[in-house]
C-alpha positions in Angstrom: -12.1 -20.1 6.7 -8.3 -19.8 6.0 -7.5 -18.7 9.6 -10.1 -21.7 11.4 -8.4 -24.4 9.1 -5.0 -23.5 10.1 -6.2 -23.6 13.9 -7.8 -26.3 13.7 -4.4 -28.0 12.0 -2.3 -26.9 14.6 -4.0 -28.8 17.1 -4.0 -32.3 15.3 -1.7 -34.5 15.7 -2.5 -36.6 12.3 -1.5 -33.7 10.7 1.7 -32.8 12.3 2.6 -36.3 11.5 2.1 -35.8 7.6 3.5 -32.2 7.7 6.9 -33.1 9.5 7.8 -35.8 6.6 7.3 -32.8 3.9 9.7 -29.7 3.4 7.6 -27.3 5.2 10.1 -29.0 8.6 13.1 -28.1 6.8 11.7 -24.5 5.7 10.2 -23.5 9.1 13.5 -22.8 10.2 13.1 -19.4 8.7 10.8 -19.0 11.5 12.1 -21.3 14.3 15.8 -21.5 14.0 15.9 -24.7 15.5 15.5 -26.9 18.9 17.8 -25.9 21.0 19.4 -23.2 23.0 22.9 -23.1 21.2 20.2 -22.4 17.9 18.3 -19.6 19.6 21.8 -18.0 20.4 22.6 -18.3 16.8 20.0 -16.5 15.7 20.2 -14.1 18.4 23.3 -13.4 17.4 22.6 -12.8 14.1 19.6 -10.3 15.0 21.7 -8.5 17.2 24.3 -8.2 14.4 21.8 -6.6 12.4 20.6 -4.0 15.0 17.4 -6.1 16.3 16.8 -6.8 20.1 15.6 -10.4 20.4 13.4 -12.1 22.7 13.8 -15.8 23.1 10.8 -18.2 23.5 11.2 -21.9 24.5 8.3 -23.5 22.8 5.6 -25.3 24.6 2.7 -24.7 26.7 0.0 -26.6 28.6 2.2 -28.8 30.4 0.4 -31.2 33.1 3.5 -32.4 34.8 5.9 -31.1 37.6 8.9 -32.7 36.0 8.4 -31.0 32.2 7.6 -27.4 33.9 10.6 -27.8 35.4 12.2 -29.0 32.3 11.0 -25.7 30.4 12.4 -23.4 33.4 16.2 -25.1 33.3 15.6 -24.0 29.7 14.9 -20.9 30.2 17.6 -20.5 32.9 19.9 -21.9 29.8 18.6 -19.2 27.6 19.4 -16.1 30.2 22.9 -17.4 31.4 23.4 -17.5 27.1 22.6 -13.9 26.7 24.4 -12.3 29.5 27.6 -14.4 28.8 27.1 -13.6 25.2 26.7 -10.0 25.4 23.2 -10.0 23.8 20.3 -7.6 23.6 17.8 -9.7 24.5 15.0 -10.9 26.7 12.8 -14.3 27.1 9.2 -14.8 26.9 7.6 -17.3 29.1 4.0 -19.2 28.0 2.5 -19.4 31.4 1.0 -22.5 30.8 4.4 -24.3 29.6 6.0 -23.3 33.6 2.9 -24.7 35.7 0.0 -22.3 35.5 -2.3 -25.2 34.6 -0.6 -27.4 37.8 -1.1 -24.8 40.3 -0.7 -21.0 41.1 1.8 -21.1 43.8 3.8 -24.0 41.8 3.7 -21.2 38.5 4.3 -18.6 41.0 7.7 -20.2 42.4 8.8 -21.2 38.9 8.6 -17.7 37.6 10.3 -16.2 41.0 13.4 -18.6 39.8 13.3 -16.9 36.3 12.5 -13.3 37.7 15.6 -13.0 40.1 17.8 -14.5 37.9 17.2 -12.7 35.2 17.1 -9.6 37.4 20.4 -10.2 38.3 21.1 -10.4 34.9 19.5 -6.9 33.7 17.3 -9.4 31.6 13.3 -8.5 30.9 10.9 -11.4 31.2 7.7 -11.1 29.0 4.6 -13.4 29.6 3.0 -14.1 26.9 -0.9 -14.6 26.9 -2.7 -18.1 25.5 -6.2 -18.5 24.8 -9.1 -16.2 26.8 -9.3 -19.3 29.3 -6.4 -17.9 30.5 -6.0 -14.3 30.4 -7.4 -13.8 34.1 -5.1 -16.5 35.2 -2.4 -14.5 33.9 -2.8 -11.5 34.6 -3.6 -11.8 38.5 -0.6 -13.8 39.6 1.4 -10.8 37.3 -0.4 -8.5 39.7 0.4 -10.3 42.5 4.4 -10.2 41.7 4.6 -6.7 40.9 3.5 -6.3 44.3 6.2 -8.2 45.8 8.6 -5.9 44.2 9.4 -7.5 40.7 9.7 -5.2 37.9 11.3 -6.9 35.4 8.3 -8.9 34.3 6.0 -7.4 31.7 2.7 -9.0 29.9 1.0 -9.5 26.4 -2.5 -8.2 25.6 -4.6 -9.6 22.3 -6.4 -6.8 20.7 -9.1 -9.4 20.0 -9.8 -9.8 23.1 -12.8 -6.8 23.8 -11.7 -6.7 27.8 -7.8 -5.9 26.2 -8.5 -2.1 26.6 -9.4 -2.1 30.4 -6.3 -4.6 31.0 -4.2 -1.8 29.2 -5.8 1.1 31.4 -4.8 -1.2 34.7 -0.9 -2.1 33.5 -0.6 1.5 32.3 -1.5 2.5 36.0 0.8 0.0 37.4 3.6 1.3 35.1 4.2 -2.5 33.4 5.5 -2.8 29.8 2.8 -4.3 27.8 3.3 -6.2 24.8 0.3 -6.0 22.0 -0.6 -8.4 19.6 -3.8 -9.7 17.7 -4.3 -13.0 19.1 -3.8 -16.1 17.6 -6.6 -18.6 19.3 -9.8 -19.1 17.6 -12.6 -17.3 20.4 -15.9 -16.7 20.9 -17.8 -13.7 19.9 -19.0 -13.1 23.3 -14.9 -12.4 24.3 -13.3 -11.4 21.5 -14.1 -9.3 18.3 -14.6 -11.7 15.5 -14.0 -9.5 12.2 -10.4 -8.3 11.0 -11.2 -4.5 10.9 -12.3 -4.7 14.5 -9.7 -6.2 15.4 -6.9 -4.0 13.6 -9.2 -0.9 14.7 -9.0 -1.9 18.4 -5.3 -3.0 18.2 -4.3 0.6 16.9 -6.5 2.1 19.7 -5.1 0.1 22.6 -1.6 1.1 21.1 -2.2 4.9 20.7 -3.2 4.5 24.4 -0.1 2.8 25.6 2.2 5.0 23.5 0.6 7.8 25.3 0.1 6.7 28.8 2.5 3.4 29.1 5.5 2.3 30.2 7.8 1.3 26.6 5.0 -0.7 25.2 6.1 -3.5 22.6 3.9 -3.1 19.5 3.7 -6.5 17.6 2.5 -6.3 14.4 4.0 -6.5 10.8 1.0 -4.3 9.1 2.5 -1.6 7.3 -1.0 0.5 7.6 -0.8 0.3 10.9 2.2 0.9 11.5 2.2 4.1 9.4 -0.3 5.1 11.6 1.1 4.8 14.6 4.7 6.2 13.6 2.6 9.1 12.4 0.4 9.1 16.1 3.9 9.5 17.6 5.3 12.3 15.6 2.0 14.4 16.1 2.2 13.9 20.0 5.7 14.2 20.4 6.4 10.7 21.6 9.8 9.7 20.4 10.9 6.3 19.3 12.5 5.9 22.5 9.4 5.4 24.0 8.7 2.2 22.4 9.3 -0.7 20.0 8.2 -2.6 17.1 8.1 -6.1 17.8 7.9 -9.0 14.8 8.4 -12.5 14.2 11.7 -14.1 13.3 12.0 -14.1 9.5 8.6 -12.2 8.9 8.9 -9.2 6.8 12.6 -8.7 7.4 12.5 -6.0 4.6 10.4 -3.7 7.4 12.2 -4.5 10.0 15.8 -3.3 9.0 13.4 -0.4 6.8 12.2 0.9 10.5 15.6 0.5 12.1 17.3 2.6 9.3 14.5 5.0 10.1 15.8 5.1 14.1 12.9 2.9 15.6 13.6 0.5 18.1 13.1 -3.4 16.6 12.7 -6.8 18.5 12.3 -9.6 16.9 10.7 -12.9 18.7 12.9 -16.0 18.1 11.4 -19.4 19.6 13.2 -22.6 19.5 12.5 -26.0 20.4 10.5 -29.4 19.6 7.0 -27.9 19.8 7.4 -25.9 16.4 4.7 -27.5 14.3 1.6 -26.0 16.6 3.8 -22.5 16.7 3.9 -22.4 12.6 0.2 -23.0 12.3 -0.9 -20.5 14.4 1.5 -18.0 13.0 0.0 -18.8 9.8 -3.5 -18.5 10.9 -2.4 -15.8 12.7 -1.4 -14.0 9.4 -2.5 -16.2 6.4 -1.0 -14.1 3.6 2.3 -15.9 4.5 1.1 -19.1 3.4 2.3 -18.1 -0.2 5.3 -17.8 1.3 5.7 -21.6 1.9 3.8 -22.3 -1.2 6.3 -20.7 -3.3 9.3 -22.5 -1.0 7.9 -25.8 -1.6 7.5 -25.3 -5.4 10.6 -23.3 -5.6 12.8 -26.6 -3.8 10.7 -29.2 -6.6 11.9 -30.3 -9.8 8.7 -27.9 -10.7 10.5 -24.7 -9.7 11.2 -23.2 -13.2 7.4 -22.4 -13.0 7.6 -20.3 -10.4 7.1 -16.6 -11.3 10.6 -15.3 -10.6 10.2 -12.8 -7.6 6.6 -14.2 -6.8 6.7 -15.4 -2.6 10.2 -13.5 -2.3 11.6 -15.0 0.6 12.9 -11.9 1.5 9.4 -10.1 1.6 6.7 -12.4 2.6 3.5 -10.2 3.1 
């Protein structure tokens, strides 16, 4: 119920209007550093500083016009000229929606070619990310269509929710692509997508076993410490060493496991999106992982004249779960 309300708030616009007047603006910058490139690069920065990789995500997707595509792909070509005069470790990730894929293929298509040869003559990674199931064949085949003009510097997410994500992971592991997995964050329907949280995890730590095993450096988004106990301990047993792949988590979600797994030699990258769209991006990272609403709750008490009532350690903004 948690998860559908959330959803269902990030795609309102009455509600964005009452939530941006309230502190929840000012403390979502834990999670979106701010609006602009100079304020990804800060954080970036900052990451890097503390041995995380970054990836950099304008925010914004489902645009309908030529002119705001092309808006998000000067941003983008912002963002990659920023890390290579910077020095940082760092890629971007690209919503395919947000660069065309809605206006047309070839339009999306030329868009991305912009961002693919200059960021390959940057030594820069471009991830797409994956939207809702309308989309995920839209995604994937033009992907398939540029690695076979030669680009290798591109790499797409899978959504364990999804039950087709296991056959897309056999077909990029044959391609030799770098997959990044994640849950999914859209609300589906049970014909596509698996609809209870076990199955989900269970099919997430499968597709992940196979990627470790058979991929090409897969990025494993998730911040569950079960599971990823279980696949650290999947690596040891089959010899796969942390070279061979990453942990991937949200900026300024469970920061205490992320420098815990870096101190333990695994490779970290954390994704840091900027920009005006952040209210639908918080919502679905809260649906996405509910238990970090307490984390706001406790912020929003804390920064009240009620704050003395907060338990003292309770919603540690260090360790939100």
């Amino acid at each position: 119920m948690l998860r559908e309300a959330l959803i269902f708030l990030s795609e309102s616009n009455s509600a964005k209007a009452v939530v941006t007047k309230t502190p929840l603006r000012r403390m979502s910058s834990r999670f979106v550093p701010g609006e602009t490139v100079e304020d990804f690069l800060r954080a970036a920065v900052e990451a890097n500083a503390a041995g995380l990789m970054v990836t950099g995500n304008y925010l914004g997707e489902a645009e309908h016009d030529e002119r705001t595509a092309r808006d998000a792909v000067a941003a983008y070509l912002q963002i990659l000229d920023g890390i290579v005069s910077r020095g940082l470790n760092g890629n971007i990730s690209v919503k395919p929606t947000q660069v065309g894929l809605e206006i047309g293929k070839e339009f999306f298509k030329d868009n991305l070619r912009q961002l693919l040869d200059r960021a390959r003559e940057s030594g820069v990674f471009v991830r797409w990310d994956m939207e809702s199931s309308r989309w995920t064949q839209a995604t994937l085949e033009p992907f398939e269509e540029l690695w076979a003009e030669g680009y290798r510097n591109l790499g797409p997410v899978l959504q364990s929710y999804l039950r087709r994500t296991r056959d897309d992971a056999i077909r990029m592991n044959a391609l030799g692509a770098r997959v990044r997995l994640c849950k999914g964050a859209y609300v589906e329907p049970a014909e596509l997508a698996f609809q209870d949280k076990a199955k989900v995890d269970q099919n997430f730590v499968e597709v992940a076993k196979l990627l470790m095993a058979e991929g090409n450096y897969p990025g494993l988004g998730t911040h569950d410490d079960r599971i990823i106990e279980t696949l650290k301990s999947f690596a040891s047993k089959e010899g796969i060493g942390p070279d061979r792949f990453e942990f991937q988590m949200l900026h300024g979600v469970r920061r205490d496991l992320q420098q815990q797994l870096r101190k333990e030699g695994y490779n970290v990258r954390v994704y840091v999106p900027f920009g005006v769209s952040w209210y639908p991006y918080l919502m679905r990272r809260l649906a996405e992982r509910p238990a970090n609403v307490l984390f706001f709750v406790s912020s929003v008490i804390k920064d009240s004249p009620l704050g003395f009532l907060w338990p003292k350690g309770r919603g540690d903004s260090q360790n939100p779960s």
